[in-house]
C-alpha positions as CSV (number, residue, x, y, z in Angstrom):
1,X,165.0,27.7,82.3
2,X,164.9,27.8,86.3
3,X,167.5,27.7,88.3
4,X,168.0,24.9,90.5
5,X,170.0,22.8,93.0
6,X,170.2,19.4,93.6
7,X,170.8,17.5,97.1
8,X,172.1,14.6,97.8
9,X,170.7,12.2,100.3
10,X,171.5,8.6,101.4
11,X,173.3,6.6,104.6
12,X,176.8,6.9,105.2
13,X,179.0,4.8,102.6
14,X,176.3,4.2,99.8
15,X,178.3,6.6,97.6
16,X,176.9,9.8,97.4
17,X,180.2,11.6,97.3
18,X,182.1,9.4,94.5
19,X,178.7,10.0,92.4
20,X,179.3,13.3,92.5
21,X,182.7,13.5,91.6
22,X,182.0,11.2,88.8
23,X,179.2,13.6,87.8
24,X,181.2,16.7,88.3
25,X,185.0,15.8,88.8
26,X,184.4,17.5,91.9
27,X,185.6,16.4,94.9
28,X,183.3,17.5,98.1
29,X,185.1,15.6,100.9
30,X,186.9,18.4,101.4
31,X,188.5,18.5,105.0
32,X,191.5,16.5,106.1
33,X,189.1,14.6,108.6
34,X,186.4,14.1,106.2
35,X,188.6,12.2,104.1
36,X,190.3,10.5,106.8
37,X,186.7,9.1,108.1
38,X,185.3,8.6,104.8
39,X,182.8,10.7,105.2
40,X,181.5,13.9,104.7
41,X,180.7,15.8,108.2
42,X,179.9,19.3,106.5
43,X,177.7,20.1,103.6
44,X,179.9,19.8,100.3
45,X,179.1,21.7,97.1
46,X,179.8,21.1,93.5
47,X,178.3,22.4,89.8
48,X,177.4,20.1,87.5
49,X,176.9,21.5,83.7
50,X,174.6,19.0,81.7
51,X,174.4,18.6,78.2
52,X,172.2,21.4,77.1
53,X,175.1,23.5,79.2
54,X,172.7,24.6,81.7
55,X,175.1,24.4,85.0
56,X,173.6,23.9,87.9
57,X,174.4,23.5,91.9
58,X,175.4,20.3,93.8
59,X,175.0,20.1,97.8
60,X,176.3,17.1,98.9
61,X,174.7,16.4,102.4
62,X,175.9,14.0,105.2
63,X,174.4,11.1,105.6
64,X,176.4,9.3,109.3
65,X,173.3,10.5,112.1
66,X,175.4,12.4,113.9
67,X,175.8,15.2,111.2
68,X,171.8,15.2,110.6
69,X,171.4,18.7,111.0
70,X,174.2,19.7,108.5
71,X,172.0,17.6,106.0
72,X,168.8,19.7,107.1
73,X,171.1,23.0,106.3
74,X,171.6,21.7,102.9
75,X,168.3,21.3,101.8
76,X,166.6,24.6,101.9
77,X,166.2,25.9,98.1
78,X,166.7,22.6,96.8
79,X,164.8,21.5,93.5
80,X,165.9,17.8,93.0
81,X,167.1,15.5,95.3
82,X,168.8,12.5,94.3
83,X,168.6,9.8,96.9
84,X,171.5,7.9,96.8
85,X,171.2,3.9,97.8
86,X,174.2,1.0,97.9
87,X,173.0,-1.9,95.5
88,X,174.4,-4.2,98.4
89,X,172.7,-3.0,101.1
90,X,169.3,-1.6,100.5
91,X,167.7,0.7,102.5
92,X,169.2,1.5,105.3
93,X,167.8,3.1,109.1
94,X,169.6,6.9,107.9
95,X,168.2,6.3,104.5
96,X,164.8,5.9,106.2
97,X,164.9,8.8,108.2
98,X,166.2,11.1,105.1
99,X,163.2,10.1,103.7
100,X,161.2,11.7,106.8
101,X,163.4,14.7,106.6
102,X,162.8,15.4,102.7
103,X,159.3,14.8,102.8
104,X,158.1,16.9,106.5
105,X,160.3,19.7,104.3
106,X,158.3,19.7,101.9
107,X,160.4,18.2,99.0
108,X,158.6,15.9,96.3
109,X,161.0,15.9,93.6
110,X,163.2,12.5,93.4
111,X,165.6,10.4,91.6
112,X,166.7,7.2,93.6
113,X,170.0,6.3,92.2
114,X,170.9,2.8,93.5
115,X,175.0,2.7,93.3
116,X,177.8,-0.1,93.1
117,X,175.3,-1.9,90.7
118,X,178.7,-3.6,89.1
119,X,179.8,-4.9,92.0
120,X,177.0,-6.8,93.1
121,X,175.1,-10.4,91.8
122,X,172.1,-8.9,89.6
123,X,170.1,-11.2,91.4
124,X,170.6,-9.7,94.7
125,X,170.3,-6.5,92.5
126,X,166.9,-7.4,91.6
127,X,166.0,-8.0,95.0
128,X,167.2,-5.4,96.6
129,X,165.4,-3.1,93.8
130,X,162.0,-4.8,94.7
131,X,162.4,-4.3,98.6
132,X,163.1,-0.4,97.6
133,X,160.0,-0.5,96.0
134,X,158.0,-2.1,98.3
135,X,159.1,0.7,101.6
136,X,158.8,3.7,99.3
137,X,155.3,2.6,98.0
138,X,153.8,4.7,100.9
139,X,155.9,8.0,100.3
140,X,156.4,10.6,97.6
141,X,159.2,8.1,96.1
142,X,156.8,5.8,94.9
143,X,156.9,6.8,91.2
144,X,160.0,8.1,91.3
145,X,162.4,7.2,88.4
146,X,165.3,4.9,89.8
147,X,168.5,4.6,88.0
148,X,170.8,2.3,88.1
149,X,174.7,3.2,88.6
150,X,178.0,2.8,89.3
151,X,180.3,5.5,89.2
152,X,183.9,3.3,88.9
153,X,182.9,1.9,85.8
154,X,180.5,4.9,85.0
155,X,177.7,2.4,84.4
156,X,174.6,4.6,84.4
157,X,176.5,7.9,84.7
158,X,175.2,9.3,81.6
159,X,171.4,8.3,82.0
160,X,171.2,9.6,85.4
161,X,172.9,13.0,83.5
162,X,169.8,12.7,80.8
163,X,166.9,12.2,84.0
164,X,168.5,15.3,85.7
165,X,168.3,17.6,82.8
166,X,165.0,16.3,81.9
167,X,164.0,17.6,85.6
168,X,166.0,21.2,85.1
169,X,164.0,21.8,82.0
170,X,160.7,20.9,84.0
171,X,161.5,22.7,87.3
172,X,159.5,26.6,88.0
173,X,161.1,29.7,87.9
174,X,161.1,31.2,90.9
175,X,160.1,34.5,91.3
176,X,162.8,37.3,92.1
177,X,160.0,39.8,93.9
178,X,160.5,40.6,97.4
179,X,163.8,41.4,98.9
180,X,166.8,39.1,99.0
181,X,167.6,36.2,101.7
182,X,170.2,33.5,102.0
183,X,170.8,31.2,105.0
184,X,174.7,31.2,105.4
185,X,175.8,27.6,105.8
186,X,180.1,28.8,105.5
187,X,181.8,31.4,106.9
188,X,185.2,31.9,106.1
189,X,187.9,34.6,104.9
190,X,189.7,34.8,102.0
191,X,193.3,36.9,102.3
192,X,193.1,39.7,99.9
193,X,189.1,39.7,99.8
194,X,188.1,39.3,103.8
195,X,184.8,38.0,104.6
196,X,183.3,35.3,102.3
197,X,179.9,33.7,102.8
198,X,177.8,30.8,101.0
199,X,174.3,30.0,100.6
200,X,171.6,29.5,98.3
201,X,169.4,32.5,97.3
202,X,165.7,31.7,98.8
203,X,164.4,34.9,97.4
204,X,164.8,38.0,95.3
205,X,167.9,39.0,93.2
206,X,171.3,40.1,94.8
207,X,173.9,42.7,93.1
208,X,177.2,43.8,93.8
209,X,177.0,47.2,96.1
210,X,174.0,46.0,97.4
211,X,173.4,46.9,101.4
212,X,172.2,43.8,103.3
213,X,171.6,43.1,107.0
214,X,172.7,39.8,109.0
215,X,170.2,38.7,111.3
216,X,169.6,38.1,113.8
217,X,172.1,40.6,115.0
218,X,170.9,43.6,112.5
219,X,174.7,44.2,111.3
220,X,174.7,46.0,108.3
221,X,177.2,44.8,105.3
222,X,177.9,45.8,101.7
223,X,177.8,43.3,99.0
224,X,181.6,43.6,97.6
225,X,181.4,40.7,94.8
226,X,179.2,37.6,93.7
227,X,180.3,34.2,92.5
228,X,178.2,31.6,91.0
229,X,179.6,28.1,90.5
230,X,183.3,29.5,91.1
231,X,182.5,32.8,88.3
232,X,182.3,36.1,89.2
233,X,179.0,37.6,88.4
234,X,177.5,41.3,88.8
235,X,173.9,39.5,90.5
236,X,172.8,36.3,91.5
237,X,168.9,34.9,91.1
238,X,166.6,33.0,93.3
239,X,167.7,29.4,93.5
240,X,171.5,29.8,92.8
241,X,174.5,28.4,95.0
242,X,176.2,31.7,95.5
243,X,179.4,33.0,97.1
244,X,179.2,36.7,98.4
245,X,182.1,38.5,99.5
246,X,181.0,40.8,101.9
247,X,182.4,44.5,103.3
248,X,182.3,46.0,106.9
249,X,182.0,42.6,108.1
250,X,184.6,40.3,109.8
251,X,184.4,37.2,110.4
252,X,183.2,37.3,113.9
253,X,180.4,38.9,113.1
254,X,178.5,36.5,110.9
255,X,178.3,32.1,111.3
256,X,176.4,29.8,109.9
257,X,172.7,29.7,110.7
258,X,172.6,33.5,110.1
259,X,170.5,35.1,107.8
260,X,171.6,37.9,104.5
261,X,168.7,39.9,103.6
262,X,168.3,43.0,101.4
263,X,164.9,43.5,103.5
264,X,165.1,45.7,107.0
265,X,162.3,44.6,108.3
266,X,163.1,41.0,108.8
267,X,162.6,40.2,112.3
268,X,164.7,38.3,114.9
269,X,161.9,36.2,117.3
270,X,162.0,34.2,120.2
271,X,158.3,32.3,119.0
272,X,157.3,30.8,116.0
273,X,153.5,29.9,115.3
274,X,153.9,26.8,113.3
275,X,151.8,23.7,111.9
276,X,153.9,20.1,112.4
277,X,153.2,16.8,111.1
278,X,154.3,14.2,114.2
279,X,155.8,11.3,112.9
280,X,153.7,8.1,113.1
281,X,156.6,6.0,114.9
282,X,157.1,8.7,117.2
283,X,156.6,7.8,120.7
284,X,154.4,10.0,122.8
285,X,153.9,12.8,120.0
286,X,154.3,16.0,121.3
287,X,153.2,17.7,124.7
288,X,153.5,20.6,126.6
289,X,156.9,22.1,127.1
290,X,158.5,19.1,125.5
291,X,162.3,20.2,124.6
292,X,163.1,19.6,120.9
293,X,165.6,20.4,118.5
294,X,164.5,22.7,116.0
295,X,166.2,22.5,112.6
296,X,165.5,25.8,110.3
297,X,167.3,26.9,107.8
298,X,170.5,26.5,108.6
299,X,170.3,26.8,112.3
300,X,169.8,24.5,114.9
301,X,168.3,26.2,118.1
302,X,166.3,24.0,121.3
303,X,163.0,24.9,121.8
304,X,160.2,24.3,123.8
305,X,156.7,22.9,122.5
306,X,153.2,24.7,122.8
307,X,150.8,22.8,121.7
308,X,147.8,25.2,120.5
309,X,143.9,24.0,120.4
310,X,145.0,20.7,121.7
311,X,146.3,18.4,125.0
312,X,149.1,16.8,122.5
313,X,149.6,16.0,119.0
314,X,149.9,12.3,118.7
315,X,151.8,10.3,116.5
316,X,151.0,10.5,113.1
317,X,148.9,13.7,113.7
318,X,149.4,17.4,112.2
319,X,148.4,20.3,114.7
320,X,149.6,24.0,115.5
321,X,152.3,24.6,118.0
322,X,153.7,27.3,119.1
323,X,157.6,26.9,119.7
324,X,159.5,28.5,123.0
325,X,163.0,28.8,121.5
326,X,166.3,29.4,123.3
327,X,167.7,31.5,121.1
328,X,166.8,33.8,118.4
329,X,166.0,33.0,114.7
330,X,164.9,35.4,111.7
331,X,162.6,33.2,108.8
332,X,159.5,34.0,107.3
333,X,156.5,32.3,106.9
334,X,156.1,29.3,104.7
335,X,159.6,28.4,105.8
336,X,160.1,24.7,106.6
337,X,161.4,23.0,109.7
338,X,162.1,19.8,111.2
339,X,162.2,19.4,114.9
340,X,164.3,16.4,116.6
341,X,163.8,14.8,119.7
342,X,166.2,16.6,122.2
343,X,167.7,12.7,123.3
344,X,167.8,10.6,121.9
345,X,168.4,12.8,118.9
346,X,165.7,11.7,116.6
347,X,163.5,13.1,113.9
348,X,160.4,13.6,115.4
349,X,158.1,16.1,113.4
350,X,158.2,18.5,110.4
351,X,156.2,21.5,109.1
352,X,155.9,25.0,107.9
353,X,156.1,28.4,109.7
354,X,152.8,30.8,110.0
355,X,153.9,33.0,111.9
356,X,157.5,34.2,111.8
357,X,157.0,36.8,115.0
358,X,153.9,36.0,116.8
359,X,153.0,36.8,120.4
360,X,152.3,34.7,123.5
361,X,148.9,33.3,123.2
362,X,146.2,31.1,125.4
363,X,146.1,27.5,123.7
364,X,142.7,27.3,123.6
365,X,142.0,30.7,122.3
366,X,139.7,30.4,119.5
367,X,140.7,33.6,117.2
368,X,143.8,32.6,117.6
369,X,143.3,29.3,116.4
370,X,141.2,30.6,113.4
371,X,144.1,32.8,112.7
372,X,146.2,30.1,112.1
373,X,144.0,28.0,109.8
374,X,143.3,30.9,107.6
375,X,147.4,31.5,107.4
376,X,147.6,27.2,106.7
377,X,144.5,27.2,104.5
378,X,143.5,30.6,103.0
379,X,143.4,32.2,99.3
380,X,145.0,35.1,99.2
381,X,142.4,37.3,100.2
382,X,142.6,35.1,103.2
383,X,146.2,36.0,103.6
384,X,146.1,39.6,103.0
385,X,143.0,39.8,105.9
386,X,145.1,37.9,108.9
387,X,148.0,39.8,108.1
388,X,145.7,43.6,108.0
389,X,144.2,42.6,111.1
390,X,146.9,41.1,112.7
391,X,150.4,42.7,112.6
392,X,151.3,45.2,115.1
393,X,151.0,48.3,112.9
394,X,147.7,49.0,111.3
395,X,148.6,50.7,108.1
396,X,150.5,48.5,105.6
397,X,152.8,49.3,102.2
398,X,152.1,47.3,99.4
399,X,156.1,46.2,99.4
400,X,155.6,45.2,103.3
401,X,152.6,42.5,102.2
402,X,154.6,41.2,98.9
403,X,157.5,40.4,101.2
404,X,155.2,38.5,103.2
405,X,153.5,36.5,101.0
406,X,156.2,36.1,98.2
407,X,153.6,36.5,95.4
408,X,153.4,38.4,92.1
409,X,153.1,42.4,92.4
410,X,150.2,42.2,89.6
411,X,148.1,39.4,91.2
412,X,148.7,41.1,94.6
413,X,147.1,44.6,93.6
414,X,144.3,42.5,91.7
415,X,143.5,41.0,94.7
416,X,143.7,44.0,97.0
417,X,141.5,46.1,94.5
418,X,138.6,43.3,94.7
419,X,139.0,43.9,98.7
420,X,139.2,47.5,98.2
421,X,135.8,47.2,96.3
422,X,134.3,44.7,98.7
423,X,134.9,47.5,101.5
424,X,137.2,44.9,103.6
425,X,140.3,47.0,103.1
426,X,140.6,50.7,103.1
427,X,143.7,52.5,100.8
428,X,145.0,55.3,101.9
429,X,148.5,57.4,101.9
430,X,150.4,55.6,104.6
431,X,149.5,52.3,103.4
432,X,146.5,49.6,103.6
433,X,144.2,49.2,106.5
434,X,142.0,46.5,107.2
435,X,138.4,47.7,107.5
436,X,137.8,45.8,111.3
437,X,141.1,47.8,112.5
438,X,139.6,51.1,110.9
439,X,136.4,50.3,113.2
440,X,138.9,49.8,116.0
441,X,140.5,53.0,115.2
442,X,137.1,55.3,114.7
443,X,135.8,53.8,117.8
444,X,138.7,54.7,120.3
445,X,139.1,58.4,118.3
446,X,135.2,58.6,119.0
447,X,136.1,57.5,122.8
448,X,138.5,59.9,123.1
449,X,136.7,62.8,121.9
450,X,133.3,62.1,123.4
451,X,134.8,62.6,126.7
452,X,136.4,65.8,125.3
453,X,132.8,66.8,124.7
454,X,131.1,65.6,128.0
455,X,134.1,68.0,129.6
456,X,133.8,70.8,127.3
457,X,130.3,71.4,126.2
458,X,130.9,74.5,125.1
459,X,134.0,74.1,123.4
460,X,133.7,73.1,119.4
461,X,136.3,70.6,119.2
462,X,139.3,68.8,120.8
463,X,142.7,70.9,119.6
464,X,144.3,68.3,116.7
465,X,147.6,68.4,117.8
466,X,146.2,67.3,121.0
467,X,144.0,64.6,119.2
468,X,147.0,63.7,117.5
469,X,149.0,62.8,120.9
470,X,146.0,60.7,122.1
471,X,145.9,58.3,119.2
472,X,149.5,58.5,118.5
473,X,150.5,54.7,120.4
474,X,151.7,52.7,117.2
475,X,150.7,55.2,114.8
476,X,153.0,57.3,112.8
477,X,152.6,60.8,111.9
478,X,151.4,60.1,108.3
479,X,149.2,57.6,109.8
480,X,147.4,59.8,112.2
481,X,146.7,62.0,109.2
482,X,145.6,59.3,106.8
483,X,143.2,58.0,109.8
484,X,142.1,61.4,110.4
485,X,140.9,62.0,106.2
486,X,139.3,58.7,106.9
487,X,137.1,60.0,110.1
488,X,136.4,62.8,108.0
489,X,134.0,61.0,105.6
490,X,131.6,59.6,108.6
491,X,132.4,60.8,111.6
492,X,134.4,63.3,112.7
493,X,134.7,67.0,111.4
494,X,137.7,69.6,111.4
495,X,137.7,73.5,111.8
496,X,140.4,76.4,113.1
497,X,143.0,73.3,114.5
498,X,140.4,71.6,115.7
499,X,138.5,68.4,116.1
500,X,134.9,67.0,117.2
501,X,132.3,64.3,116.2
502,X,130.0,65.4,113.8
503,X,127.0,64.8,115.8
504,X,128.7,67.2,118.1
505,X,126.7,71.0,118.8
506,X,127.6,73.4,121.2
507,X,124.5,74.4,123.2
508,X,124.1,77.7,125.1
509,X,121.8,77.9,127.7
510,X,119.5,81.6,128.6
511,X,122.7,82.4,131.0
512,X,125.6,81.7,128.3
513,X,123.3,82.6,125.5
514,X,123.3,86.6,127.3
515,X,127.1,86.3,127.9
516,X,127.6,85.2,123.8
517,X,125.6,88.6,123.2
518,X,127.4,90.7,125.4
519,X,130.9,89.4,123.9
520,X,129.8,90.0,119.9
521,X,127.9,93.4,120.8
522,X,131.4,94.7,122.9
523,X,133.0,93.3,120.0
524,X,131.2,94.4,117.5
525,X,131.6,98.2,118.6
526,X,135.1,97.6,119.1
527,X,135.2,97.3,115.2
528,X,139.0,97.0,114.0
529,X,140.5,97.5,117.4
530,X,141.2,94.1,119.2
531,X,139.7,93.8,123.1
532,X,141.7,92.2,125.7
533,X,140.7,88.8,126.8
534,X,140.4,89.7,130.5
535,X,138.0,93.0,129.7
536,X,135.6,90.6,127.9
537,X,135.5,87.6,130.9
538,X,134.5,90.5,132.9
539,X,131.4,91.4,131.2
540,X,130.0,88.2,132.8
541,X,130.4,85.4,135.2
542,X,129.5,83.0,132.0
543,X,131.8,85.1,129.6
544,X,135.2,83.5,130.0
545,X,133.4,80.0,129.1
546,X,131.6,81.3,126.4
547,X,134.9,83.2,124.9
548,X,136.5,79.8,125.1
549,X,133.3,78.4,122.9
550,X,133.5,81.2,120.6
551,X,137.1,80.9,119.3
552,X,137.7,80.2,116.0
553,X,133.5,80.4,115.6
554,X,131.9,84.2,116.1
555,X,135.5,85.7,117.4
556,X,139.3,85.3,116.5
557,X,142.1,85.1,119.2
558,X,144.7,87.3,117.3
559,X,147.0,86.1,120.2
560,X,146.2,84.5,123.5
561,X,145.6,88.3,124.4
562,X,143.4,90.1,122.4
563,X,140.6,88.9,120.6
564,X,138.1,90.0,117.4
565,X,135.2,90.0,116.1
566,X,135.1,87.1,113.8
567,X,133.0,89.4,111.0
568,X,135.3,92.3,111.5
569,X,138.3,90.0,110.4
570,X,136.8,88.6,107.7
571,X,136.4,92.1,106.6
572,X,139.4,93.1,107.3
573,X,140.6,90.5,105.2
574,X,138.3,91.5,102.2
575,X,139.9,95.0,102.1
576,X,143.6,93.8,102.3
577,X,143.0,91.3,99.4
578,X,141.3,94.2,97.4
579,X,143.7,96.4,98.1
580,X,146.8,94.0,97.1
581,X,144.8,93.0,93.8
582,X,144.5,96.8,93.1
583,X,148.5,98.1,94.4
584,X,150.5,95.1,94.4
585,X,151.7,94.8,98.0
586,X,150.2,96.9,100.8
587,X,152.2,98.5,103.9
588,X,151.5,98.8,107.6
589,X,150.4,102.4,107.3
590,X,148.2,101.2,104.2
591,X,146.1,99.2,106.2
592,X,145.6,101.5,108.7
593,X,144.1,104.2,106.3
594,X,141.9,101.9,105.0
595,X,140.4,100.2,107.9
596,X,140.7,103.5,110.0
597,X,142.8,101.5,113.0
598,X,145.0,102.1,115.2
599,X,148.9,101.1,114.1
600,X,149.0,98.8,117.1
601,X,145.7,96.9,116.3
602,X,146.8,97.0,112.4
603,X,149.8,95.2,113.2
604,X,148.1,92.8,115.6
605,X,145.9,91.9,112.7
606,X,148.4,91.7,110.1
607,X,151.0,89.6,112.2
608,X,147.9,87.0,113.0
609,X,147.1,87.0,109.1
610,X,151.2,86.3,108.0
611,X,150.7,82.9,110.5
612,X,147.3,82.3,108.7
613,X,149.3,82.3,105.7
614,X,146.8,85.3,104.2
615,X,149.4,87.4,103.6
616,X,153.2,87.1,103.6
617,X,155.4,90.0,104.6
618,X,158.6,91.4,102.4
619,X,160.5,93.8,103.8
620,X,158.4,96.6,105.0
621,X,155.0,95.3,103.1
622,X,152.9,92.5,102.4
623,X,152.0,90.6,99.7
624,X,149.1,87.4,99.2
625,X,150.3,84.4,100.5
């Protein structure tokens, strides 16, 4: 069975918190001024354990306007919301706008709960029960079970107990892949223990000794112990109130409205790409530059409003925005939202985040607005493809996408195999790479070292560490080389350290083509005695070029000195290997017997073979490498 948490929602004074005290024998009016008002300013929590002993969470939400946004906190995670209306009164302004809030975040799971049923004529009851009817025929609350209460008496108490765990036993389990997050909604510190935070667990699992990271600062934290409705536990699940008591961390350091991650690589952002729903009795929709109120999470943060393909978005109209905030959040796609009208402070809007960190874009931009659809509307293929060609770094783990898009490990390798097969995404050892970035990539390495070729037409190839430096921008290491085995299939080929297209031929003209003789013949009746650069660029006024062309093809630089006969080494290397095979290990003195050298060129041969990793020298003799 899932775990899950239920919200309360209704106008101030219809009862919400005496319901769930009656429910739970908790009381969540907690602070001397909530109870001096009579109502609750701060989210209030409470477990409730039904009677197949499955215990699950309570948030108790304001309902008085001015504490709207502490009710928006509440509701992320929540399963089941029970929305809570006075028999006497009906449905109220607040109630109305609730209803907005729950429904632009995406909630469609309700119980109305009409309370003080006792105290009222059933007549009036009646009525008032029709007129609820009648406003929330239009909204996901139309077939909603309502139950009639009243928590004094306890009239109701234990059919609304029966309804709830009728809707815990039907309720998914939510998956505990990807890392870890919680949106802190209290801060406080407990003497003994120090730093205690609350939440409910979006995502992944949590245990004791884990390392997270607070964001949107990056602090890093330790995990010190877990409660779960007021009991120590050793993890904590997706959809669980918890209680983390957290080490390295004061205080100061962490509020409400930040987000606990086990994940890294969450990102703090000044934009969010976003798709809204505009209220229809919203005046004027939403413009340009229009300053809002942006509820996510459990942060409240102004921003500015970018509309994206369009003028405005009119009331009663979805569209993409892109939001200007004043401050910086850290969510992830699919999060939900609600923005408010910066005065008067109304609900205004609603929707779902597509892009947790985008950049600036042009409004009218066409890819862009693509983009977008595909992240509103797309299978996962769809998903996986925006977010390979997108994202800032071309190559992509496996753990990276699953964080992103929150889904199965199984069906997301299933999925990526088909587009492996279909050729639209290329595996490799630093990651996934979508093929239209790969073309990106291939064409600026085949920019890079075409103009290598038009300088140097007689040099084989571009020297790979200098290849490497050229393409390095956002690419790692790893990914350099992973691009590199890529090239290698079609269009690019490697030799001696170096690179070139594979179209690519060095051409020697009648002039070059004398100096290339002259080289191999001095060479040649060198034998194993290397020749000094300088001696052989003055056998012609093309020989220095051509010596340049030569290396690592017809002749080998033993150093940036002396230089051999590419035939001789190669023989050279033939004796040593037979001799080794034969003795066991071969000395200085050895080689120079058998190739009939000098001890100065034997050593210049041998040191250049210990780098080529030919031979490896012990003590006073060498052995294969």
């Amino acid at each position: 069975m899932a775990n899950i948490v239920i919200g309360t929602a209704g106008h101030i004074d219809h009862g919400k918190t005496t319901l769930i005290k009656a429910l739970t024998g908790i009381e969540t009016d907690t602070t001397k001024e909530e109870k001096k008002r009579g109502m609750s300013i701060n989210l209030g929590f409470a477990y409730l354990d039904l009677p197949n002993d499955k215990r699950v969470g309570i948030v108790d939400v304001p309902g008085h306007e001015k504490f709207i946004k502490n009710m928006v906190a509440g509701l992320p995670g929540i399963n089941l919301v029970l929305l809570v209306i006075d028999a006497a009164e009906g449905i109220m302004p607040q109630t109305k706008e609730h209803i907005d809030i729950l429904t632009l975040l995406g909630i469609r799971d309700f119980l109305i709960v009409l309370t003080k049923v006792d105290t009222v004529d059933p007549d009036l009851k009646e009525l008032v029960v029709e007129d609820i009817r009648e406003q929330l025929a239009d909204t996901p609350l139309a077939e909603a079970d309502l139950i009639e209460t009243d928590a004094v008496s306890g009239t109701g108490i234990n059919e609304l107990l029966a309804k709830i765990q009728e809707h815990s036993e039907e309720a998914q389990e939510r998956s505990a892949n990807g890392s870890a997050r919680l949106n802190v909604d209290r801060v406080f510190s407990v003497k003994g223990f120090g730093t205690v935070i609350t939440g409910t667990l979006l995502d992944g699992a949590i245990n004791a000794g884990d390392e997270m990271y607070v964001y949107p600062s990056g602090k890093k934290t330790r995990v010190r112990n877990i409660q779960v409705h007021e009991t120590d536990v050793k993890s904590a699940q997706p959809g669980q109130r918890t209680a983390l008591n957290l080490a390295n961390l004061s205080t100061d350091e962490i509020q409400r409205g930040d987000v606990l991650s086990l994940s890294e690589k969450l990102e703090a952002t000044w934009m969010l790409d976003v798709k809204v729903s505009c209220l229809p009795e919203v005046e004027g929709g939403i413009g340009l530059w229009d300053r809002v109120r942006l509820l996510v999470g459990t942060r409240e943060v102004m921003a500015r409003t970018v509309p994206i393909g369009v003028d405005w978005i009119g009331p009663g109209e979805e569209g993409f925005l892109q939001l200007r905030l004043e401050e910086q959040v850290a969510v992830k796609e699919r999060d939900h939202f609600i923005l408010r009208a910066y005065s008067p402070m109304q609900t205004i809007a609603g929707g779902e985040v597509l892009d947790a960190a985008p950049h600036k874009h042009r409004r009218f931009k066409a890819e862009i607005i693509e983009s977008l659809k595909a992240k509103e509307e797309g299978s996962l293929d769809e998903l996986i493809a925006d977010f390979l060609n997108n994202k800032k770094q071309p190559f992509t783990k496996a753990k990276e996408l699953q964080e992103y898009l929150g889904v199965d490990q199984e069906e997301l390798q299933q999925v990526l195999a088909e587009m492996i097969s279909d050729k639209r995404v290329l595996e490799t050892k630093a990651g996934y790479l979508a093929q239209a970035r790969y073309q990106k990539l291939a064409a600026q390495a085949t920019e890079i070292l075409s103009a290598y070729h038009k300088q140097y037409r007689l040099r084989f190839g571009m020297p790979l560490e200098e290849f490497r430096s050229r393409m390095r921008g956002n690419l790692a290491e790893k990914e350099i080389s992973a691009l590199i085995v890529l090239l290698k299939a079609a269009a690019v080929k490697e030799a001696n350290d170096k690179i070139a297209l594979q179209e690519f031929e060095v051409v020697f003209n009648k002039y070059q083509q004398t100096a290339k003789e002259k080289i191999e013949q001095t060479l040649a009746n060198s034998g194993y005695t290397p020749v000094k650069k300088e001696e052989l660029a003055e056998l012609d006024k093309n020989a220095e070029e051509v010596l340049e062309a030569l290396n690592g093809e017809s002749v080998i630089f033993l150093t940036h000195e002396y230089v051999l006969l590419g035939k001789v080494f190669a023989q050279a290397v033939n004796a040593i290997q037979n001799y080794i095979g034969e003795h066991g290990q071969m000395t200085l003195g050895d080689f120079r017997d058998v190739t009939d050298s000098s001890r100065k060129s034997s050593m210049l041969i041998l040191e250049y073979m210990d780098k080529q990793g030919i031979t490896k020298r012990v003590e006073n003799y060498r052995v294969l490498g």
